[in-house]
N, C-alpha and C positions, 0 to 999 in steps of 0.2 A: 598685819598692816590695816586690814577693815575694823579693825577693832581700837586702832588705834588714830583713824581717821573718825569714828564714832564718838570715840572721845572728846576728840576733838570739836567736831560737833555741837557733841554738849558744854562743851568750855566755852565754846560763841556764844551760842545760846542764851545760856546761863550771865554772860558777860552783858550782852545786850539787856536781859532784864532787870539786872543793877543799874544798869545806865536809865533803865526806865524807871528807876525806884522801886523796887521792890527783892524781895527773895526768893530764892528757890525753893518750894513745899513741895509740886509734884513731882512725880518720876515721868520721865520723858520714854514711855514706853507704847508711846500710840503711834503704829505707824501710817505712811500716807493712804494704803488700800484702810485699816482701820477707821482711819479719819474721812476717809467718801463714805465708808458704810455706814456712818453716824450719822451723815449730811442726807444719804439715801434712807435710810430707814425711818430719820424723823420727816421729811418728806412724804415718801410711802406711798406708790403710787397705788397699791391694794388699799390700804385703808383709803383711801381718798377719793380713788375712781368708785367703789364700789360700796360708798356711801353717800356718794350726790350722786351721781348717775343716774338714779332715778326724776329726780328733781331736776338737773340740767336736761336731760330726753321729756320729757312734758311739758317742759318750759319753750324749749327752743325748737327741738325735734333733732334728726340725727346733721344738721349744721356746726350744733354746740362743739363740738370736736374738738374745731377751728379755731376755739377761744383756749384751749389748752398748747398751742403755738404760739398765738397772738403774745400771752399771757407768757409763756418762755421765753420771748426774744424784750419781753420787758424787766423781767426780772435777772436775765441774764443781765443787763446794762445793771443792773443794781449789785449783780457779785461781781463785778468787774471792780466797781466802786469800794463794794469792800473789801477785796482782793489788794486793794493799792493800800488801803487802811491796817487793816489786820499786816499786813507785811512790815510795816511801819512799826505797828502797836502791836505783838503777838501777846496778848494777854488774857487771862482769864476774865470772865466779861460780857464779852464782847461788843455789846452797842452801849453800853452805861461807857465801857472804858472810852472806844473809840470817840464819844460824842466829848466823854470830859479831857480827854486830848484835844480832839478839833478844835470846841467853842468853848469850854469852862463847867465850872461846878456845877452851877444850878439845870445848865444846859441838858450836861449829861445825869444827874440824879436823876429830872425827870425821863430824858430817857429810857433809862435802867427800870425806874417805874412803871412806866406803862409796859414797857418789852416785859418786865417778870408780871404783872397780872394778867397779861396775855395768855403767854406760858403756862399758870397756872391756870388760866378758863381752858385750856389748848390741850393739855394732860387730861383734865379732867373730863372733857370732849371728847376725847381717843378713847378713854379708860369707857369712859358709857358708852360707845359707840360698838366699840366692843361685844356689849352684852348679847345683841340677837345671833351674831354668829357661834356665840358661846353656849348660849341655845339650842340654837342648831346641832352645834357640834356633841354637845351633851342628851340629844333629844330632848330637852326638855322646852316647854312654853318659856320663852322671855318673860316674864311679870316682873314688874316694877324692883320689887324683891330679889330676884334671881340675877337682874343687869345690874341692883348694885351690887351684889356681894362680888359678880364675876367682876365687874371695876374693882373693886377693894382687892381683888385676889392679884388683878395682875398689877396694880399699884405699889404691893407688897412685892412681887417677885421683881418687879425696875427699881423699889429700892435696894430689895438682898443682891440684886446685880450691879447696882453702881456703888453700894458699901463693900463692894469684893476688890474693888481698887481698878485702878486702869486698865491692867494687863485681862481682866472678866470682864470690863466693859469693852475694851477690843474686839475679844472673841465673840462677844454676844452681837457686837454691830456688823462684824462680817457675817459670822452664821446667818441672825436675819436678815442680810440683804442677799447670800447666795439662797436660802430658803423663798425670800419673795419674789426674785429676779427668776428665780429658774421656775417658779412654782406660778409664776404670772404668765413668762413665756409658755411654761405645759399647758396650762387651762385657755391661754387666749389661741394658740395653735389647736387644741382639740376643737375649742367653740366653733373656730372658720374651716375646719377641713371635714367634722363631723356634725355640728350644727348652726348649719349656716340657713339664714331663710332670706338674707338683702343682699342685692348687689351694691358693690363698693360706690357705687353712684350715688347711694342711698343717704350719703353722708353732704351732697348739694341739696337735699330735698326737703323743706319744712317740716313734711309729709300735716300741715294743718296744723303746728304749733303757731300761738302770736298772730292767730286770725283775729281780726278787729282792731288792731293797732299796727303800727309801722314794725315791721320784724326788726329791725335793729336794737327795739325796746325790750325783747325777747332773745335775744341772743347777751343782749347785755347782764341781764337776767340770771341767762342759764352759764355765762361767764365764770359763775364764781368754783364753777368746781374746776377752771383753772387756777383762779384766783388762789382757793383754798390748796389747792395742788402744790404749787412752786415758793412754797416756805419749807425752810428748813438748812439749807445751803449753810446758812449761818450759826448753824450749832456746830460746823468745822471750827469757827472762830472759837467758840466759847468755850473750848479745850486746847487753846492756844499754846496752854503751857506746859502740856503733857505732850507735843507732839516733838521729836527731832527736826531742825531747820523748818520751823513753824513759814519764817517770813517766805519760800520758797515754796514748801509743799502745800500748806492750805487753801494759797488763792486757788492752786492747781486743784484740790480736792471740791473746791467750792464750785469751780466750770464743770470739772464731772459731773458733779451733783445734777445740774443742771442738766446737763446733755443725757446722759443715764436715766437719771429719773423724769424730765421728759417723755422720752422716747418711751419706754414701760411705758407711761402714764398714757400715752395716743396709742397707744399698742393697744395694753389693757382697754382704755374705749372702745376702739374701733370694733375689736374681738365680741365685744357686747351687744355692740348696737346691730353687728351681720349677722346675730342669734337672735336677738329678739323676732320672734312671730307674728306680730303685729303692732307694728308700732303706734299707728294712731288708736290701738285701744289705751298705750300708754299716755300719747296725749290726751286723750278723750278723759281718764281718770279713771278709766276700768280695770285697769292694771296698773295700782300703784306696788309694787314688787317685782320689777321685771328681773333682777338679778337673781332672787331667790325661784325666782319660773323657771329661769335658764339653768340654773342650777340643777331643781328639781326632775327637767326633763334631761338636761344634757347626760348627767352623769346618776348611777346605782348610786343605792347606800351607803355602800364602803366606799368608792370613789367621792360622792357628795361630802365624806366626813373628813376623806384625805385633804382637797380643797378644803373643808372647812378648819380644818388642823394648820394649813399652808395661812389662811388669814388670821385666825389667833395669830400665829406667830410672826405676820405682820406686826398684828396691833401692840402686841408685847412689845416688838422691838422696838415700833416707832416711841413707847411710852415709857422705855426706859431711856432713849435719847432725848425726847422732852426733858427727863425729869434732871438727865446729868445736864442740862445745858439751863434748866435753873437754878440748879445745885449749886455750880460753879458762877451764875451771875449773883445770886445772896451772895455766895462765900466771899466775890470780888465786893460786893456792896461791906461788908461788914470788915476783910480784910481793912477797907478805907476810912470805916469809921463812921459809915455813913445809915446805919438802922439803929434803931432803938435797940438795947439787946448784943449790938457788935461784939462784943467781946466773947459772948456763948459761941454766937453763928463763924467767927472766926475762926476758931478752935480744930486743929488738925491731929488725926490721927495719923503716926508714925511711923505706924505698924503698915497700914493699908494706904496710908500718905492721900488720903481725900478728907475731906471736911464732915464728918460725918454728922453733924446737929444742923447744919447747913442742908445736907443730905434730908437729915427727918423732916424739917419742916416742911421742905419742898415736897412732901409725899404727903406730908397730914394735912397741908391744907387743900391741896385737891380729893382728899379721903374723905375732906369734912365736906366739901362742894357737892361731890357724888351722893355720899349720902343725905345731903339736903334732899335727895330728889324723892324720899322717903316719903316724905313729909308735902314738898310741892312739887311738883314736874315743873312748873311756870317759871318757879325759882330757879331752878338749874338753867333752862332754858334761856332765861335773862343773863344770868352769868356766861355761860357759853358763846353767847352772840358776843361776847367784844373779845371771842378768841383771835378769828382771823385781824377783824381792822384794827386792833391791837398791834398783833406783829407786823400789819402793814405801817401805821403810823410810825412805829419804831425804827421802823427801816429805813423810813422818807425821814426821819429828824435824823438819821448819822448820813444821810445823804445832804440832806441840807445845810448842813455843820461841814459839809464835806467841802462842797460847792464855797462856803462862807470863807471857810480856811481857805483855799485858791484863790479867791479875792483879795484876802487878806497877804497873800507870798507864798502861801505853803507849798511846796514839791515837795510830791512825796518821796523820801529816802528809803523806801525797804528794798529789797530785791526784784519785788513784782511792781513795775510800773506802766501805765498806759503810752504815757509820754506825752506826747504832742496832740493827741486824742481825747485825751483826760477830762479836759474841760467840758467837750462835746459830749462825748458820754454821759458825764455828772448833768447837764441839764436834761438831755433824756432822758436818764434813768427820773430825776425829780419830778418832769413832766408827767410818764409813766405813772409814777404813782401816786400823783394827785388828781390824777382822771381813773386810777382803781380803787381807791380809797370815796372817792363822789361815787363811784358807782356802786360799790357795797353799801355805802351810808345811804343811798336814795331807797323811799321804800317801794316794795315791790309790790305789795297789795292795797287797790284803794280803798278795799271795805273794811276793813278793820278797824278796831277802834284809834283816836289819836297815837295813844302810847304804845301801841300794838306797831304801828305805823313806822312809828319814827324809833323802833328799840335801838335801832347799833347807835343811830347818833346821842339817844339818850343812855346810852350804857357808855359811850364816848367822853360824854362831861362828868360823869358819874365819875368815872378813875380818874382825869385827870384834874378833875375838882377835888378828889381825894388824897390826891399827889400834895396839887398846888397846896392843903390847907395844911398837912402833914410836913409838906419841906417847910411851909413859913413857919408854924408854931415851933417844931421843934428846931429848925434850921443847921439838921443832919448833913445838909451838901457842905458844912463850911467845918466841919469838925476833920481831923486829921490833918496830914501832910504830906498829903495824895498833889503830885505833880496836878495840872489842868492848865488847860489852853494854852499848852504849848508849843504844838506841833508848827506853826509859823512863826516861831520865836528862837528856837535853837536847833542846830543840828542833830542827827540822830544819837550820834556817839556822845555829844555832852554831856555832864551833868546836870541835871534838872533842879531849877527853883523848889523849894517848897513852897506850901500856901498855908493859908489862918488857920488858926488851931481852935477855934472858940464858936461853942455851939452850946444852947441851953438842956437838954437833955441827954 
């Protein structure tokens, strides 16, 4: 009978995504714990706490915390949003589709554009980031040399794990997240019961972070390793069409994401900041490595290397879930017809039933990005910064598209709905993140030079200057007969209009 209610299942499912125009290529083999550890590991509260943590504790001092809650209860208003979305729209995607459901073509192309250069600055950011622990764990010196090859190596092993088909990318997104989850909680419970030097008060105290300015200019600041922290939630979407009863289980996998990977992520801080020895040498700038000191003293050699084995295979995880949730946004762009090229990047293997040219590229150009760094550190660095307000912008256009649609008539018809809330939420959540997106984009240093100054905003016009010249010349959003902007126009079960077929390249 479970077997035959499964089927079943998949017969809605399946039924529902013809109504949405299109066909069945995945195998629905992703279940809902799969689908949070996807949402959790690209998340990743190890890679994430324990790559800013330094820079938010010198900025802020141990306050910063606080902005990793602040920063949850805004982004939670933003998966609620998508939760009402994605249930509606369970499609491979995820913000290219949902935007070109809400508001139309051109709406959602750019979309899909900025959210995939994100992604690829985002992967390629994780995969470098990567490299000192890999260092560490290897004994050897990080040199420039050494963080790329280790980015290239684990580059390589997210895409042999997402070309292994769904049922290997399942297993790899549980394993990492019981791997980081249990391996965050051992290391943050050893730090506070054996190396503890602050009391828990210590986290109200500047301790002399943001003297000479108003501390709120400093907290806002040290903000971003929540900022950077609470993405990811949305890469449950972007496997929409591999998971059974997509419209019901994702939004749910999407709140976990949140709640889960929060909590780690204030855990993991908190654990750090009652280890640290002196904090105002951190502010001071005399200890810029306070995770690698804690480290160092807290734990032997073989235990240092066990933790450092437990973060590789954070970083692995979270950068094979990057790479499947750009995998699958090209394969959705090229399924529609909508890149130069479409008809390669569309192409599915039968065997393993994922896109696998769709798959390569999304590895080679963050493979090419990493290795730029070869050549310039600078280069990389410019590219990297429009990782995060990338996926933020992204987020705020399928919120705004969101918002527009309900102006416009739209209730949403999926399974998961707000109701009578819906509205409310949708402007908070937009609110939220048009005061995190200003605050990323503002710069943080007066002395530097202009374009030093102003990078994320000028890495800002950069992509979507390169969007805007790329949709207009070749005018890819209008090629296909990809349904768009229909979700306030017909019901869910209908059948859907087609749109223009007529595009010059």
């Amino acid at each position: 009978m479970a077997k035959d209610n499964k089927a079943s299942d998949f017969d809605e499912d399946n039924a529902h995504l013809r109504a949405l125009g299109y066909d069945t290529h995945f195998r629905r083999e992703m279940s809902i714990s799969a689908n949070f550890s996807l949402g959790f590991t690209y998340l990743s509260p190890v890679a994430g706490i324990y790559t800013l943590f330094a820079f938010a504790l010198a900025t802020a001092g141990p306050p910063m915390i606080w902005s990793i809650v602040v920063v949850g209860i805004g982004q939670f208003l933003v998966a609620l949003v998508f939760g009402e979305v994605v249930s509606q729209f369970p499609l491979a995607g995820g913000a290219y589709q949902w935007s070109r459901r809400l508001w139309g073509k051109r709406f959602g192309w750019m979309t899909g554009w900025v959210y995939m250069m994100a992604l690829m600055a985002t992967f390629s950011g994780v995969a470098y980031g990567a490299g000192p622990y890999l260092g560490a764990f290897l004994n050897v010196t990080p040199s420039t040399k050494v963080v790329v090859l280790g980015a290239l190596a684990i580059i390589l092993v997210a895409f042999l794990i997402n070309a292994g088909g769904t049922r290997l990318l399942s297993g790899m997104a549980i394993f990492g997240f019981l791997a980081e989850f249990i391996g965050a909680l051992a290391v943050g419970i050893w730090l506070i019961v054996m190396q503890r030097h602050q009391d828990v008060s210590i986290v109200f105290d500047p301790s002399g972070a943001g003297a000479g300015r108003p501390y709120v200019v400093a907290f806002l600041a040290a903000s971003l390793i929540g900022i950077f922290q609470f993405i990811g939630f949305e890469a449950c979407g972007n496997v929409a069409e591999e998971v059974a009863r997509p419209g019901t289980q994702i939004p749910k996998a999407m709140r976990y994401t949140i709640y889960v990977g929060g909590a780690a992520a204030t855990f993991a801080c908190l654990s750090l900041i009652l280890a640290v020895p002196d904090i105002s040498a951190v502010v001071a700038g005399k200890n810029t490595d306070p995770v690698g000191s804690i480290f160092a003293t807290a734990f032997g050699s073989i235990m240092a290397s066990v933790v450092y084995l437990v973060v590789l295979i954070s970083f692995i995880s979270c950068c094979t879930s990057l790479h499947a949730a750009a995998s699958r946004l090209i394969f959705s762009y090229a399924r529609d017809n909508m890149l130069i090229g479409s008809s390669f990047l569309a192409r599915f293997s039968q065997k393993r039933h994922v896109p696998p040219y769709a798959l390569l590229v999304s590895a080679l150009i963050p493979a090419a990005i990493v290795s730029g760094s070869l050549f310039s550190t600078n280069a990389l660095t410019k590219i990297i910064s429009f990782a995060g307000i990338g996926i933020y912008i992204s987020f705020q256009m399928v919120v705004l598209a969101a918002l527009r649609a309900r102006i416009y008539g739209w209730i949403p018809a999926g399974p998961f709905s707000m109701g009578r809330w819906g509205t409310a939420v949708n402007v908070l959540a937009l609110l939220y993140g048009i005061v995190a997106i200003i605050n990323m984009s503002w710069p943080v240093s007066t002395n530097a030079a202009w374009h030093e100054k102003y990078l994320i905003p000028l890495s800002e016009i950069c992509v979507i200057g390169a969007g805007l010249i790329y949709m207009t010349v070749t005018r890819r959003y209008n090629c296909g007969s990809a349904p768009a902007g229909d979700a306030f126009i017909m019901p869910r079960q209908e059948k859907f209009r087609p749109t223009s077929n007529s595009c010059f390249l």
